[in-house]
Each structure stands twice: as structure tokens, then as C-alpha cells.
C-alpha positions in Angstrom: 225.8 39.4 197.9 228.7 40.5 199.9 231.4 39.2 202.8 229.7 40.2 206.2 231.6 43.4 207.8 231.5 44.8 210.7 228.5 44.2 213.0 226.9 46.9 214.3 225.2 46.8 217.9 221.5 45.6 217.6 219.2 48.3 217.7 215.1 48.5 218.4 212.7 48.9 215.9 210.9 52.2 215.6 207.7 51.1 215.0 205.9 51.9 211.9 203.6 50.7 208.7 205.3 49.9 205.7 205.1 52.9 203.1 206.4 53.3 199.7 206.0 52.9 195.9 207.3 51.1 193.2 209.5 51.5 190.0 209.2 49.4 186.9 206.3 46.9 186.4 205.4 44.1 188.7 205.1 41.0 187.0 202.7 39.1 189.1 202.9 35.4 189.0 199.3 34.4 189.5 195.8 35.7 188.7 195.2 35.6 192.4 197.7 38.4 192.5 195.1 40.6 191.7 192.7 39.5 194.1 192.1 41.4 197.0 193.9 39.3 200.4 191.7 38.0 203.2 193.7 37.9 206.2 194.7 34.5 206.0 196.5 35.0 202.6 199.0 36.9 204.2 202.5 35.8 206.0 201.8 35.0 209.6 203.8 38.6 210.3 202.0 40.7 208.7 198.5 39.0 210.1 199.5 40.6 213.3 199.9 43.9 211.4 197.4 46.9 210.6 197.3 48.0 207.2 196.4 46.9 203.6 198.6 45.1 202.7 198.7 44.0 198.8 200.2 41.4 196.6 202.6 43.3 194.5 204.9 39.9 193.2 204.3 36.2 193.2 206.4 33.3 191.5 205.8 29.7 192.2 208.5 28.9 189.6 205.8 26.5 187.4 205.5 28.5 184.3 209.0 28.7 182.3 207.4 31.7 180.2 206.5 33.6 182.7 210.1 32.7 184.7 212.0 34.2 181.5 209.9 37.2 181.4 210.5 37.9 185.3 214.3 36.8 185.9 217.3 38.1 184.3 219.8 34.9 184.8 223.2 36.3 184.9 227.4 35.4 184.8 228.4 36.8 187.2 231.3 36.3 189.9 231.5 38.1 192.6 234.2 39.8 196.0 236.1 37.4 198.6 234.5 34.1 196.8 236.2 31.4 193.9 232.8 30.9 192.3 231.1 31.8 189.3 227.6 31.7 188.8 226.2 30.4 185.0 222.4 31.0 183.4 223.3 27.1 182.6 223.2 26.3 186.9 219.7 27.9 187.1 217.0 24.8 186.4 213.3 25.2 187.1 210.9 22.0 187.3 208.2 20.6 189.0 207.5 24.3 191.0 211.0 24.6 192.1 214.3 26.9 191.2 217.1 25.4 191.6 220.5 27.2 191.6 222.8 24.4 191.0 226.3 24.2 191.9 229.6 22.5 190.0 232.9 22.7 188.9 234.9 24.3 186.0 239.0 24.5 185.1 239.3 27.5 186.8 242.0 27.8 189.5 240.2 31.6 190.5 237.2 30.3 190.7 237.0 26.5 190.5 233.4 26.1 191.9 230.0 27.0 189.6 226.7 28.4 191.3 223.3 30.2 190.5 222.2 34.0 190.2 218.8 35.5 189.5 217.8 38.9 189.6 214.2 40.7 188.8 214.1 41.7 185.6 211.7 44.9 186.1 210.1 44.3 189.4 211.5 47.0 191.8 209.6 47.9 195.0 210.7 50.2 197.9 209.1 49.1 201.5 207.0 46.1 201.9 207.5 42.6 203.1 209.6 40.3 201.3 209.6 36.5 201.6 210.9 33.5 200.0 210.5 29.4 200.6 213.9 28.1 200.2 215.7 24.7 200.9 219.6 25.3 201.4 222.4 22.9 199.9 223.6 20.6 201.3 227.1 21.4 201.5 229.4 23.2 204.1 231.0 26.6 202.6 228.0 27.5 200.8 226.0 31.0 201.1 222.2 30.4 200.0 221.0 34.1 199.5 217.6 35.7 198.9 218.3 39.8 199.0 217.6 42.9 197.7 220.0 45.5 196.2 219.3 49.7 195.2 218.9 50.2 191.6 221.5 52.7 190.4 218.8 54.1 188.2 217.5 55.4 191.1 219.5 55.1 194.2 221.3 58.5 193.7 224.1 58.6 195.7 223.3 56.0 198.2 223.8 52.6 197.5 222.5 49.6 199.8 221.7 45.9 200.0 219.3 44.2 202.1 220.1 40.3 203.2 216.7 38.9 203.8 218.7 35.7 204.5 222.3 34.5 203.6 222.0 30.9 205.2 225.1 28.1 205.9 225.0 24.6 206.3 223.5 23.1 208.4 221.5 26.2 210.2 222.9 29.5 210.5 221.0 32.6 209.2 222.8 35.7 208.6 220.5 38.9 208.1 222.1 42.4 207.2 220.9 46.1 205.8 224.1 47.4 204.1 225.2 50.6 202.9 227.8 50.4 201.2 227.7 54.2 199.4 228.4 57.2 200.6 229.7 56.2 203.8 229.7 51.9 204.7 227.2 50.7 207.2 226.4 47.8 208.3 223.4 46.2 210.7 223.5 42.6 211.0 222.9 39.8 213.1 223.3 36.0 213.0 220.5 33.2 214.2 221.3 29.7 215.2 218.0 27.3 214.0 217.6 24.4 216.3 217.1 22.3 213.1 218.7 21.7 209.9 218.0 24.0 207.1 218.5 21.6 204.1 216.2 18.9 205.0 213.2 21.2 203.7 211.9 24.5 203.0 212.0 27.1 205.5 210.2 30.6 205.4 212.9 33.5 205.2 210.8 37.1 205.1 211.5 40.7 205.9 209.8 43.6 206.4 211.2 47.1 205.6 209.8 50.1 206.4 210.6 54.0 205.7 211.5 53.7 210.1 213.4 50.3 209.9 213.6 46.3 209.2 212.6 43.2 210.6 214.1 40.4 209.9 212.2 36.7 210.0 212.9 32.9 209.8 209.4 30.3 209.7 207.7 33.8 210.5 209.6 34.3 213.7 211.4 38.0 214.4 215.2 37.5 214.4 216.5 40.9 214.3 215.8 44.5 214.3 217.4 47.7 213.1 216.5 51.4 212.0 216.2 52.6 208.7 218.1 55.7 207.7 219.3 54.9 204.5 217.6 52.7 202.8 214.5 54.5 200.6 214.6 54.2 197.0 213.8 51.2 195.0 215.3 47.9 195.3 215.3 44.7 193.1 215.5 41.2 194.1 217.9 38.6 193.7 218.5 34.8 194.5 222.3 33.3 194.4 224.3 30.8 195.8 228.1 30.8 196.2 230.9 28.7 197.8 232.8 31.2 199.7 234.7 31.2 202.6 232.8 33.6 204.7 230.4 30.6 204.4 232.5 27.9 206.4 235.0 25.8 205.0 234.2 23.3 202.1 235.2 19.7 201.2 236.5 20.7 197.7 233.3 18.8 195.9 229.9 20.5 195.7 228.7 18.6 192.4 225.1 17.6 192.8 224.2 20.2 195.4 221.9 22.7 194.7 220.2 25.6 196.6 216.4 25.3 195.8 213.3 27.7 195.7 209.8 27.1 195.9 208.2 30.3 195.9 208.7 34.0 196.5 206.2 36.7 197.2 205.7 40.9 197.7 203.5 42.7 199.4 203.1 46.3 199.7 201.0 48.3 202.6 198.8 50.6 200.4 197.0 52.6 203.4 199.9 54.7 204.3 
């Protein structure tokens, strides 16, 4: 998770099925993983979508075995923010993760947040979707995204924003690359609702042609693909930062919360 550059213009969508494979083992989250999908199993999106399209990842956050076996928690900070994120601020229970955010005696980075990444799971093309509820507090980015894996990116590194949201309801969706040469797609979406009050879908599709970008199953933006095609892993992270707004100085309490996140994977092309 990065400071938003420079926005490119918006370009069309070259329209394709999602393609690809996967690197390192899928850990799915439920037995109905390995059920085959009836149309109505699958994110409104992709319902209006030919292909088979598979369940490749699942987690519903309710089994804290299966959590540790899935999710590296890291400490980590990170560029242009004053927090840093502890395995201690990651709490699941009752079905939810939440990334929780606090304080330390730190005057370079006085605020405390979240981080999770995929332990094994990587996956290159597909649709990508998570349930989350942001915090609610000003100055804070609530991130689901994807980043290359430098096992296997070679010399291009990227990161794909399925969704850095702000308080109360702005959704900022990007495909980055940051290596050899820095490019950036982005746009930003205004909800006509408040994002903290409950969860809210936040999906993307990504294709070997290009990405779409989706909030409650609703196309936000659009872009070509022409750098993105090895495998990616998944994180979820929260930070206050000030490419997020400005903050009142106390975030205690607050917490950026997931309820579910789920892969899939078109297998006919």
C-alpha cells in the first residue's frame, strides 16, 4: 500500500475472459470451495460473465487454525505514513478480522494499525473480492490489494488496489507499476452513503487485456493491462496517513473490519 501518484487518463476496457494460473497452494476456507458453483454462488459481476469460473480462495475469518495457516501477520511500516502495523492489532472473532488501530511512544510513527498478507495463496487473473467495514476515523486508508511476488515477477513489479477507502466514502482504485518504469491507472469514486456504517462489497476483476474495478458489485473504473501477468498475493492493511485526509490525533478504538474474502479463477480459457 502506497501514496497515490500520478493519475493517468481513464482508459476502456479491452474486453476479454479472465485467464491465468496460479503459484503456491490455495488454501480454501470451506469444503464448499470444492464444489462446483451454480450461477448464483458467484459475485453479481461475474453472473453477467461467460466462462467457468471457480472458487480458488475463501475465508470467512471463523476458524483461527485455519486463519494462522493462511495469513502471514506482519510488522511492518510503510512510505509517506507515521504508522506501524503489529501481528498484536490483528483480532479475529465472531467471523470478523479486525485490523485495529492505536498508539505507541513513537514520534515517527505515533499511530498502530493492521497488515495481513497470504501466506501461500498466489493467483494471476481472476476476480478478487472482499466484505469490509472501514474505520471510523478521518486520515485512515482501509486497503484490500494485491502485490507481484518477487519470486516470480521478474523484472516487473506491480500492485493492484482493489480498494483503498477514506472516511466517510471515498474509494480509491489503482493498477501500479512501480518496476521497470512507474505507472499508474487510478481513479477515485464518491459513494452516496457512508462506508463505516456496514459492510460494503469491494471486488476486481483482472484479466491478461485489463481490470475492472467494483464497489456493491457496481463497475467504477476501467483500465488496460500491459503489465501486470505474473502472480500476485493478497494483502489487507490499514494505516493513518495523510494521503488519507487529515486525522484528529486519536484513533484508539477504531478498527478496519473484514468479514469475508473470496477468489475465483475462469478455468475455460
Amino acid at each position: 500500500m502506497t501514496r497515490p501518484g500520478p493519475v493517468l487518463s481513464r482508459r476502456r476496457f479491452l474486453t476479454g475472459a479472465a485467464a491465468g494460473g496460479m503459484a503456491g497452494a490455495a488454501l480454501l476456507a470451506s469444503p464448499r470451495s470444492l464444489l462446483a458453483l451454480t450461477s448464483n454462488d458467484l459475485p453479481a459481476p461475474l453472473q453477467r460473465m461467460d466462462g467457468d469460473w471457480q472458487l480458488t480462495f475463501q475465508d470467512d475469518f471463523d476458524d483461527l487454525h485455519r486463519f494462522q495457516q493462511t495469513w502471514d501477520l506482519m510488522r511492518i511500516g510503510g512510505d509517506g505514513h507515521p504508522t506501524m502495523r503489529y501481528p498484536r492489532n490483528v483480532v479475529m472473532r465472531e467471523g470478523e478480522l479486525d485490523l485495529k488501530l492505536g498508539h505507541q511512544a513513537d514520534p515517527k510513527r505515533p499511530f498502530t494499525g493492521g497488515y495481513v498478507r497470504t501466506r501461500t495463496f498466489r493467483q494471476t487473473y481472476g476476480y478478487f473480492e472482499c466484505e469490509m467495514r472501514i474505520a471510523r476515523e478521518a486520515g485512515v486508508n482501509n486497503a484490500f490489494w494485491l502485490i507481484s511476488d518477487r519470486e516470480t515477477e521478474g523484472d516487473t513489479h506491480f500492485e493492484l488496489d482493489v480498494a483503498e477507502v477514506k472516511y466517510p466514502n471515498i474509494v480509491q482504485v489503482s493498477a501500479r507499476r512501480w518496476r521497470p518504469e512507474k505507472k499508474v491507472l487510478a481513479a477515485s469514486y464518491r459513494a452516496h452513503i457512508r462506508l463505516d456504517d456496514t459492510f460494503h462489497r469491494y471486488g476486481m476483476l483482472w484479466t491478461r487485456q485489463g481490470f475492472r474495478f467494483y464497489v456493491d458489485d457496481m463497475e467504477v473504473f476501467d483500465a488496460p493491462n500491459d503489465f501486470a501477468h505474473t502472480p500476485a498475493l493478497l494483502l489487507l492493511s490499514n494505516a493513518v496517513a495523510p494521503f488519507a485526509g487529515k486525522n484528529d490525533g486519536d484513533v484508539a478504538g477504531a478498527a478496519t473490519s473484514i468479514r469475508t474474502v473470496r477468489v475465483f479463477q475462469n478455468t475455460s480459457t
